[in-house]
Backbone bond lengths (Angstrom), bond angles and torsions (degrees), N, CA, C in turn:
res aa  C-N    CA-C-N  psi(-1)  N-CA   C-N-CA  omega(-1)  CA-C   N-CA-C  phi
1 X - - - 1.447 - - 1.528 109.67 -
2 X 1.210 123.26 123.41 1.158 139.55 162.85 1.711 129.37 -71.51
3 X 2.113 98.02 105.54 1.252 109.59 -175.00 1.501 117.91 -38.85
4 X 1.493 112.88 159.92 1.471 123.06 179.30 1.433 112.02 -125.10
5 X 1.290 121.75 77.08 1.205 111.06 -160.26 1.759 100.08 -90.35
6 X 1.979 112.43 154.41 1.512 98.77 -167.91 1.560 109.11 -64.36
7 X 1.684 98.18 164.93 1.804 87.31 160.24 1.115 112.46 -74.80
8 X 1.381 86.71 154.53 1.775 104.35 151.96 1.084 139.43 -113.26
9 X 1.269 135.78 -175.77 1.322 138.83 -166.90 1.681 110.21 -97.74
10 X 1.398 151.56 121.22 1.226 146.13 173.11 1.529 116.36 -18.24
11 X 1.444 116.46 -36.67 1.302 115.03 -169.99 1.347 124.61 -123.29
12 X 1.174 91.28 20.41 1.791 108.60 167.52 1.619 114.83 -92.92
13 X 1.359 116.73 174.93 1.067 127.95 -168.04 1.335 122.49 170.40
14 X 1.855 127.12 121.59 1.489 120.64 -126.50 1.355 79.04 175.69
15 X 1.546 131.31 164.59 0.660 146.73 164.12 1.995 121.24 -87.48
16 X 1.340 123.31 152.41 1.606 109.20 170.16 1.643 89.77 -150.20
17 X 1.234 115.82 176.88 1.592 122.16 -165.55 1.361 89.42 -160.97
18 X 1.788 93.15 163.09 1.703 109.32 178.31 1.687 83.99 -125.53
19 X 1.319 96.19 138.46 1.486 101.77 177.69 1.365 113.96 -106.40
20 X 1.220 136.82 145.96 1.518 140.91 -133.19 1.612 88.52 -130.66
21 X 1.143 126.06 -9.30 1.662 111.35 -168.01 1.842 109.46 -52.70
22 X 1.053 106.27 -66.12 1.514 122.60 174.38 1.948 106.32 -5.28
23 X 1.625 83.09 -70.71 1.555 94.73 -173.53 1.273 102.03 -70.96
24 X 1.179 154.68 -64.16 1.808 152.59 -124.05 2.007 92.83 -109.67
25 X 0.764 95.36 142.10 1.700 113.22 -169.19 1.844 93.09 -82.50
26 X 1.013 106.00 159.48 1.486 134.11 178.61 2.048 96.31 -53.50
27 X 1.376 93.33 128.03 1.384 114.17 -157.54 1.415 134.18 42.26
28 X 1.038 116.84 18.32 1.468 144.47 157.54 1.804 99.93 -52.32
29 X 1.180 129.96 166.05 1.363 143.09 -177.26 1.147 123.90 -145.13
30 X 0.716 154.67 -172.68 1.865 154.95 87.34 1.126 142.39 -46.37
31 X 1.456 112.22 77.87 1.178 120.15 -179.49 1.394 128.11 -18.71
32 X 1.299 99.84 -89.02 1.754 158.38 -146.97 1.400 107.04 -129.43
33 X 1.710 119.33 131.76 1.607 115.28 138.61 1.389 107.26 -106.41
34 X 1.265 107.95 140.19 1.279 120.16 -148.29 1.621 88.52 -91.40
35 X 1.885 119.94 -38.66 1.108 111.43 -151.24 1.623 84.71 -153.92
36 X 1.234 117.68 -179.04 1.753 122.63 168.15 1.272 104.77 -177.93
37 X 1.420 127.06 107.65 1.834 126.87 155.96 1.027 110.55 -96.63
38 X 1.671 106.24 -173.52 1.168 138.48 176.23 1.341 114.78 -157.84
39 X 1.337 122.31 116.60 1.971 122.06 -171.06 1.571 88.04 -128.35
40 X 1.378 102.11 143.66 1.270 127.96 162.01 1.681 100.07 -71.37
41 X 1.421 126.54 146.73 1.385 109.31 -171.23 1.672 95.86 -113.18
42 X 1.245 124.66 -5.16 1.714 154.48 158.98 2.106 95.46 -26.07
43 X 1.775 85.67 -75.06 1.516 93.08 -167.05 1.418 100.95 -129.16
44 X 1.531 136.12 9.66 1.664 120.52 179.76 1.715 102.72 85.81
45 X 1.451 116.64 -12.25 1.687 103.86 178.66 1.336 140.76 -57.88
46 X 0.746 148.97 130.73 1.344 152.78 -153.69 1.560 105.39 -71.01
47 X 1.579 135.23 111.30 1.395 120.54 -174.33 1.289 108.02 -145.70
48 X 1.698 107.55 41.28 1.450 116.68 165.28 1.553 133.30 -51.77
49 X 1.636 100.85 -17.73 1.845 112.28 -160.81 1.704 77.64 -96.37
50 X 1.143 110.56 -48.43 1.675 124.15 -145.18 2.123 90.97 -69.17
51 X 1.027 105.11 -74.46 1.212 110.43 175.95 1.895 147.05 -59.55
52 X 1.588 79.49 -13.71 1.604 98.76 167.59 1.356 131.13 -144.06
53 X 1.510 126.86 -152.50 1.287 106.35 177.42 1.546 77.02 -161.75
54 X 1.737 120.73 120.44 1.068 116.58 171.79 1.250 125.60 -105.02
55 X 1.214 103.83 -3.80 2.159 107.47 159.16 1.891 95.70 -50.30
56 X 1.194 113.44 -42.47 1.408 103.49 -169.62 1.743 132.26 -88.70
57 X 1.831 89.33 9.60 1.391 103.61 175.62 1.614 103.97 -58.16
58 X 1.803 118.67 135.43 1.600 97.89 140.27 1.502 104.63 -158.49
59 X 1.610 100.46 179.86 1.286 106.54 -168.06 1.669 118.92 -100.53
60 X 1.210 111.52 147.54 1.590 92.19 -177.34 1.958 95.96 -148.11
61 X 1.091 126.92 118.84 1.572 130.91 -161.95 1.023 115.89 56.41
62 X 1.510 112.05 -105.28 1.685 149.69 -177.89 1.411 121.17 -73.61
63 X 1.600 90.18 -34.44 2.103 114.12 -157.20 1.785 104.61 -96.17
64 X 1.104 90.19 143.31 1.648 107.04 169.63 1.479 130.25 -119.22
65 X 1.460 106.77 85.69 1.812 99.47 -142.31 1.491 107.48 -101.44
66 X 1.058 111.33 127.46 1.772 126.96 -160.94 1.626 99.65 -110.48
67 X 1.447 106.67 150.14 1.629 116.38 172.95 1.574 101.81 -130.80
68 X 1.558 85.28 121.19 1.265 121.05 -178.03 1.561 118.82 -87.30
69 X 1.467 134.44 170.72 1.307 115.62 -152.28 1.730 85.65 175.18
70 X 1.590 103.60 138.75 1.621 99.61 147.37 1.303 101.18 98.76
71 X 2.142 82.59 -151.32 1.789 93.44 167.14 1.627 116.54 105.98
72 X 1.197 115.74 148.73 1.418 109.09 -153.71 2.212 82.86 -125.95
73 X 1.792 112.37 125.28 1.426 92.85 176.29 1.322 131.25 -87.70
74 X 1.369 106.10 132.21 1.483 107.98 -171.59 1.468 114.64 129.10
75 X 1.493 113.86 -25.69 1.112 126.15 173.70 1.502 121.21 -103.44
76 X 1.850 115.24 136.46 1.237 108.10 174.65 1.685 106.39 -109.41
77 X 1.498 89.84 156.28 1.444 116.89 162.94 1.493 131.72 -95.10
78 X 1.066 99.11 127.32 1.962 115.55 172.81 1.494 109.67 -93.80
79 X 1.406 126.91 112.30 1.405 135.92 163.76 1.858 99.63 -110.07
80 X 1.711 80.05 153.27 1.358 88.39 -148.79 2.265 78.93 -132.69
81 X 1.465 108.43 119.30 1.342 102.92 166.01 1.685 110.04 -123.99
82 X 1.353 99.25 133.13 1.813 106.81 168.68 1.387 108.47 -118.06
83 X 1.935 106.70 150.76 1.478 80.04 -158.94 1.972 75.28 -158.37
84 X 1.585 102.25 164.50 1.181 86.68 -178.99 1.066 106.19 -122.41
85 X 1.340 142.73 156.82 1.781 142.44 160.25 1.397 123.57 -25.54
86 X 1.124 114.33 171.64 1.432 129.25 167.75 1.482 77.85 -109.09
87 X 1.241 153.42 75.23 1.546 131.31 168.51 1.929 91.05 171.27
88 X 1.339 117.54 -22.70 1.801 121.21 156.18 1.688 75.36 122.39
89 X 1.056 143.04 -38.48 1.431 130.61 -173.85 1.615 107.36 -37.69
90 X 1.676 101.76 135.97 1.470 112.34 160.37 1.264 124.02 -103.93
91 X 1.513 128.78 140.27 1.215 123.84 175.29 1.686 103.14 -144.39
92 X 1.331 94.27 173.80 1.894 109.07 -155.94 1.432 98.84 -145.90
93 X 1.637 107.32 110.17 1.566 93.65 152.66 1.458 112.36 -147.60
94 X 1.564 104.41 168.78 1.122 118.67 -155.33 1.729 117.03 -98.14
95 X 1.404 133.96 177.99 1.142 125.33 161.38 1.814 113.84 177.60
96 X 1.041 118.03 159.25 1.396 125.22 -176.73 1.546 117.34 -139.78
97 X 1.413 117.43 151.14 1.390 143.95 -160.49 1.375 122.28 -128.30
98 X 1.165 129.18 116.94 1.717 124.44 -178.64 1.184 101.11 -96.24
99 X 1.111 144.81 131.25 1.583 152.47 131.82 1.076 126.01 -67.52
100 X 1.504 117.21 96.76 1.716 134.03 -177.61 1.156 128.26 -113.48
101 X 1.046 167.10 119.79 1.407 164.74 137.40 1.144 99.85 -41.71
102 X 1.826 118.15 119.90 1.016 119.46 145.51 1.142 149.47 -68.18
């Protein structure tokens, strides 16, 4: 199932996370992100620089907490995190973003 994260506003900027508990068993962690995008869902473009800031990615248990930024209104975003265990397990999840002016 594909996260719903709220919209936001073009000129905000805040942190949001995908939380990993679901998948990783009881004291299990988060290692590793293995990988992290960002696609405009408009045209498939790549808007990882534009839409985030990954010096400010980090990990904390379960959670994989990303800072978000920007944004074009009207258009949503698909972030995409892979990540690996504290235990070698991989897991993948998904999520999306509306960009609105209120």
């Amino acid at each position: 199932m594909i996260k719903k994260f709220k919209p936001k506003q073009p000129y905000e900027e805040y942190y949001v996370y995908f939380n990993f508990a679901n998948d990783l068993g009881t004291g299990v962690t988060v290692a590793s992100v293995a990988s992290f995008t960002a696609v405009d869902t408009a045209d498939s473009s790549n808007v990882l620089t534009t839409l985030t800031d990954t010096g400010l990615q980090f990990i904390s248990g379960q959670k994989v907490y990303f800072w978000v930024r920007a944004g074009t209104t009207l258009h949503t975003y698909k972030f995409e995190c892979k990540i690996v265990g504290s235990d070698g397990a991989k897991y993948e999840n998904e999520g999306t973003m509306l960009v609105m002016e209120v």
